[in-house]
C-alpha positions in Angstrom: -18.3 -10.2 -13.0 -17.1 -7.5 -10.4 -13.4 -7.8 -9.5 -12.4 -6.0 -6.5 -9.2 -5.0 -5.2 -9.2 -3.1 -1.9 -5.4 -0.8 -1.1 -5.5 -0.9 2.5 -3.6 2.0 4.3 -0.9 1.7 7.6 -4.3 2.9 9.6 -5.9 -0.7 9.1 -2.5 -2.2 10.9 -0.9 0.5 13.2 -2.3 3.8 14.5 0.6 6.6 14.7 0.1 6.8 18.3 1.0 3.1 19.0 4.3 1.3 19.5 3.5 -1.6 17.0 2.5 -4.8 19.5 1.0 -7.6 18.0 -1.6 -7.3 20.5 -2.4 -3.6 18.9 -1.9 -4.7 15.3 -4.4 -8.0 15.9 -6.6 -5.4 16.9 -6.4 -3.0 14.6 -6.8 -5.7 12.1 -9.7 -7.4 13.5 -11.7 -4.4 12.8 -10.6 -3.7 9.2 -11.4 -7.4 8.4 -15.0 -6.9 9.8 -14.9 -4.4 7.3 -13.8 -6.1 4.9 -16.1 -9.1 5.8 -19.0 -6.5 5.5 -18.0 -6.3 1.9 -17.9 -10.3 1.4 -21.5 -10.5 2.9 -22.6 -8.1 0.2 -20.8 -9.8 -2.7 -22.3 -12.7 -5.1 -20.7 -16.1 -6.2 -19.5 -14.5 -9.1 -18.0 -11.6 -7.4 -14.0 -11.6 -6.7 -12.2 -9.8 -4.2 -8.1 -9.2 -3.8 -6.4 -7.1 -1.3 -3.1 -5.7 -1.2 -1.7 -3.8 1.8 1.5 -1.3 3.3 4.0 -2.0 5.3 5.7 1.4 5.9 5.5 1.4 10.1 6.4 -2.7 10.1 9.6 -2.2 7.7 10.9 0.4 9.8 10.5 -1.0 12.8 12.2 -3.8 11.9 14.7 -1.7 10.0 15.4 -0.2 14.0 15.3 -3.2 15.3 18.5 -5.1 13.2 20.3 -1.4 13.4 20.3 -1.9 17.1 21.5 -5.3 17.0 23.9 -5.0 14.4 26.7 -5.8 16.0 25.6 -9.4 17.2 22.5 -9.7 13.9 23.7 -9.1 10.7 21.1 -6.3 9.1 18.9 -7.3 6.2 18.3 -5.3 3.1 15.3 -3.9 2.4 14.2 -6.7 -0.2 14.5 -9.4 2.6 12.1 -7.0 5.3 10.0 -6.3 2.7 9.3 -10.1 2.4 9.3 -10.5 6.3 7.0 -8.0 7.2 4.8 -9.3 4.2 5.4 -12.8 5.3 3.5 -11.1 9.0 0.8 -8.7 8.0 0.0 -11.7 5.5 -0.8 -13.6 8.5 -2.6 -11.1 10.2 -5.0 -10.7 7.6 -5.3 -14.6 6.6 -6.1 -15.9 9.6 -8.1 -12.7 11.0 -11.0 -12.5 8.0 -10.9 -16.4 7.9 -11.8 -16.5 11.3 -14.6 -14.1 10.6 -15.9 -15.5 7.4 -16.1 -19.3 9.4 -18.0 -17.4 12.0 -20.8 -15.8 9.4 -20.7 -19.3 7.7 -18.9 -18.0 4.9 -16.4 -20.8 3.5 -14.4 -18.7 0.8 -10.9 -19.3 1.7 -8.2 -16.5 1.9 -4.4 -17.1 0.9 -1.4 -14.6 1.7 0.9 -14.9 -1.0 4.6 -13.9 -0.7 4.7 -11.9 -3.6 7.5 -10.4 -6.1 6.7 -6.8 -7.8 8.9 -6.0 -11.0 10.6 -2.8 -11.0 13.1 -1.2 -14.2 16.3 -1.0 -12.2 17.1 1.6 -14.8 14.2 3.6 -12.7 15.5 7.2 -12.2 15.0 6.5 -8.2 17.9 4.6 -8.2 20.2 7.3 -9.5 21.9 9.8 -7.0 19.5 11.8 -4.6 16.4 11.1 -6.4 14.8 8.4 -4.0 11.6 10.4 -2.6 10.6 7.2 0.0 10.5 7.8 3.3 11.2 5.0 5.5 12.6 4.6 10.1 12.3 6.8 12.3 12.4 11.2 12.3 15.4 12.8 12.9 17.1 15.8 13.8 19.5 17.3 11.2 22.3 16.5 13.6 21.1 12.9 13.3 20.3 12.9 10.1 23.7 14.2 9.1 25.5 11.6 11.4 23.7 9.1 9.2 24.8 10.2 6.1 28.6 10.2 6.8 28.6 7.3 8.3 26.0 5.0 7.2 25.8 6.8 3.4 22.2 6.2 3.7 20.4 9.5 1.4 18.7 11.5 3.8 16.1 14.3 3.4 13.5 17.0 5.1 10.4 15.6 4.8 8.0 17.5 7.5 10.0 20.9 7.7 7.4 22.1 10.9 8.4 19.3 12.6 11.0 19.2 16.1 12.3 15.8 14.0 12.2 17.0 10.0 14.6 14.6 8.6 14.0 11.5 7.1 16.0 8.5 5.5 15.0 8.1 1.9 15.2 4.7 0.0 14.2 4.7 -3.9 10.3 4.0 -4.9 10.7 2.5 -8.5 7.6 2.8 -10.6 6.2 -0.7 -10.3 5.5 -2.3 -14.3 4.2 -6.1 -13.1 3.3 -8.7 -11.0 5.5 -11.8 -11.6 3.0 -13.9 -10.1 0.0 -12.7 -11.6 -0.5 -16.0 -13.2 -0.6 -18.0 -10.0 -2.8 -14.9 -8.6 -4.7 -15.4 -11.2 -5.5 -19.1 -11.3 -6.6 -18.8 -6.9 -8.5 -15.3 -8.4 -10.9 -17.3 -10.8 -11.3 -20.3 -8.4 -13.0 -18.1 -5.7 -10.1 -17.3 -3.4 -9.8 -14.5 -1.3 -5.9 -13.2 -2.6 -3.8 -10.9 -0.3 -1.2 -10.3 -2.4 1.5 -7.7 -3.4 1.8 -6.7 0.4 4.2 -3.5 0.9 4.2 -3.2 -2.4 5.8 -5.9 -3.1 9.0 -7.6 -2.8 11.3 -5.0 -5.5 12.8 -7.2 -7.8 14.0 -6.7 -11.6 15.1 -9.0 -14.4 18.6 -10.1 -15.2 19.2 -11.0 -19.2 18.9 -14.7 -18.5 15.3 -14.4 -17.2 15.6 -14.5 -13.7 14.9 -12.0 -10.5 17.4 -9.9 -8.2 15.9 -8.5 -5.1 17.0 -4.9 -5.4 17.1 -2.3 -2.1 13.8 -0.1 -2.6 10.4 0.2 -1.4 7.4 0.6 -3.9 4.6 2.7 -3.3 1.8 0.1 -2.0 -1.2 2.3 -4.2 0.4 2.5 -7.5 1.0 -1.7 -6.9 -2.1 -1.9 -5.8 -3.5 -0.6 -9.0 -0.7 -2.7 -11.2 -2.2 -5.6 -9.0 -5.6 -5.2 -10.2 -4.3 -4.9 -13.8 -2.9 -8.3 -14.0 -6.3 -9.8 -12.5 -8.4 -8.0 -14.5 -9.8 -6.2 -11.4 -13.2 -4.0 -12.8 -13.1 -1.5 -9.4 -10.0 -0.6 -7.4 -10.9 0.5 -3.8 -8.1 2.5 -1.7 -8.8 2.9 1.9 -7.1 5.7 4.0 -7.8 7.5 6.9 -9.6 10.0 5.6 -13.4 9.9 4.6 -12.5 11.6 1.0 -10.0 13.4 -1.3 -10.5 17.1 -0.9 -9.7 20.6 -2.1 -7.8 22.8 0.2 -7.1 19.9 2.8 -6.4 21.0 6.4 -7.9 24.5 5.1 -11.1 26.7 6.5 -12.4 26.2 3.0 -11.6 22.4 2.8 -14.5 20.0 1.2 -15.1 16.9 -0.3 -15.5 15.5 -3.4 -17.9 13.1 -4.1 -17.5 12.3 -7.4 -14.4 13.2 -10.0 -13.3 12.6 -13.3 -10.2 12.2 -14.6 -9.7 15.1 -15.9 -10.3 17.1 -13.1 -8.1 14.4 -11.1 -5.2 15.2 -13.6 -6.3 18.8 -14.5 -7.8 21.6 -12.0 -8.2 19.4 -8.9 -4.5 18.2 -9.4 -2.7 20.9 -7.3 -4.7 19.5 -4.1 -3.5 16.5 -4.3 0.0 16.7 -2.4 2.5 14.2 -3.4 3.2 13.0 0.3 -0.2 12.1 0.8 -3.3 11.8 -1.6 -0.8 12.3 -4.5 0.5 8.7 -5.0 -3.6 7.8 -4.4 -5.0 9.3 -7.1 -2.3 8.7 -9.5 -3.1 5.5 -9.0 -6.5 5.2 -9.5 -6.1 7.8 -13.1 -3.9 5.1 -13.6 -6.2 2.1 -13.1 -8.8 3.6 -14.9 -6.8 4.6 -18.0 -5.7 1.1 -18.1 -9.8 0.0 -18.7 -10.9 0.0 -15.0 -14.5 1.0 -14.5 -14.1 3.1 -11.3 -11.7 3.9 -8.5 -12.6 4.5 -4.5 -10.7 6.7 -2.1 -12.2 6.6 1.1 -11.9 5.6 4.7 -12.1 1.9 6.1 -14.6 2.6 8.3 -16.9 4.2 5.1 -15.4 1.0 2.7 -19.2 -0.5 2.0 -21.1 3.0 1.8 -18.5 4.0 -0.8 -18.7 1.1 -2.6 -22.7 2.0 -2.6 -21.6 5.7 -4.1 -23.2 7.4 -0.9 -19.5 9.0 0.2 -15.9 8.3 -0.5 -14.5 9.5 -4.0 -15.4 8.3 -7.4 -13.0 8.2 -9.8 -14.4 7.4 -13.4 -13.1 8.7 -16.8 
């Protein structure tokens, strides 16, 4: 029984060039649900399909947004706009592909779930200048500077060629589970349509009694993505970007594609292409997935999502 789970990247959501209305991000979604829609067309009864999705452009817009009103709003951590902007995109999606499906006849129903990612708050991000997460708006170093004294936020250059280099940096604990996988699980087998683990989740780690703490972090959306499709047992793991495939020498005169790719060569002579603020966290994931037992992993673009899933482009991953 195939078992799908399909990464979605900002691109399906918000374009770079847009301010982030809803009428924009409706749109934007409308089209990667006919995507996605595509693929439920194509899939049998015994077929299951899961989505996850970022939240990078939402959180920090939001993030600006209480900053500005901070002195009548009181500002939320990141644990709490992690939930809210999953809480939104959630609804985006939901009620976006259901409208679609009723329209081809399809009756699967789709569910958003708020959704809780465990992280080890032991994880080295959390310790001194090691978070590597990018999160707001660019700055100038002047800015950026201003923000460290008096906010004591970690800040870092993150696009040296850039007018606006710097960067506020939150920690990006590896995620280890899903807490609720079993729920996801029991919708899963029953036919539902899961988006779950949205902005990589809600970061939250175990106290000795048992129970959860929302912690400040963001987690990487891809390697949740791929912890996602652990806990239901997922046999492909699709992760759509906005590029068509992974390549070697990106952005280069000799850049190419690569069709299909092993692991090794994923972890081995490939790995040096594969730059950690962009396909990096991608393809970690998916060596990830399919060491864990995963049959194959997809990179591709949403607009390629059902040709990849054929093998005619996109990036196979396979051990």
């Amino acid at each position: 029984m195939p078992r799908l789970v399909i990464a979605l990247g900002g691109n399906a959501i918000k374009q770079a060039h847009e301010t982030g209305t809803a009428e924009e991000q409706f749109h934007n979604i409308l089209t990667t649900c006919q995507a996605i829609a595509r693929i439920v067309e194509n899939m049998t009864p015994e077929d299951r399909l899961i989505v996850t999705h970022g939240n990078g452009p939402q959180s920090g817009n939001l993030s600006v947004q209480m900053d500005m009103a901070k002195e009548k709003i009181p500002v939320q951590p990141l644990d709490v706009i992690g939930a809210m902007t999953q809480g939104q995109i959630g609804y985006m999606l939901q009620s976006t592909l259901q409208n679609l499906l009723l329209a081809k006849g399809i009756k699967t129903p789709v569910v958003a779930l708020v959704n809780h990612v465990l992280v080890n708050k032991e994880d080295p991000e959390f310790e001194g200048e090691n978070a590597s997460k990018p999160v707001g708006n660019f700055l100038t170093e002047e800015e950026a500077m201003e923000i460290k004294e008096t906010k004591g936020w970690i800040v870092k250059k993150v696009k040296p060629t850039a007018a606006k280099p710097w960067r506020r940096v939150v920690p990006s604990p590896d995620p280890i589970g899903n807490v609720e996988a079993e729920a996801i699980n029991v919708l899963v087998d029953a036919g539902v349509i899961v988006i779950a683990s949205g902005g990589g989740g809600i970061p939250v780690y175990r106290l000795e009694d048992g129970t959860m703490k929302g912690v400040e972090a963001v987690i990487d959306k891809d390697l949740s993505g791929e912890r996602l499709g652990e806990c239901v047992k997922a046999t492909q793991l699709m992760i759509l970007t906005d590029v068509e495939q992974a390549c070697v020498d990106f952005g280069k005169p000799t850049q190419r594609g690569i069709l299909n790719m092993k692991v090794e060569d994923a972890t081995g002579k490939y790995k040096e292409h594969f730059l950690a603020g962009s396909m990096g966290p991608k393809v970690r994931a998916c060596v990830r997935f399919l060491e864990w037992g995963g049959e194959k992993a997809i990179i591709t673009s949403l607009e390629k999502a059902l040709e990849a899933l054929k093998g005619e482009t996109g990036t196979t991953l396979t051990l």
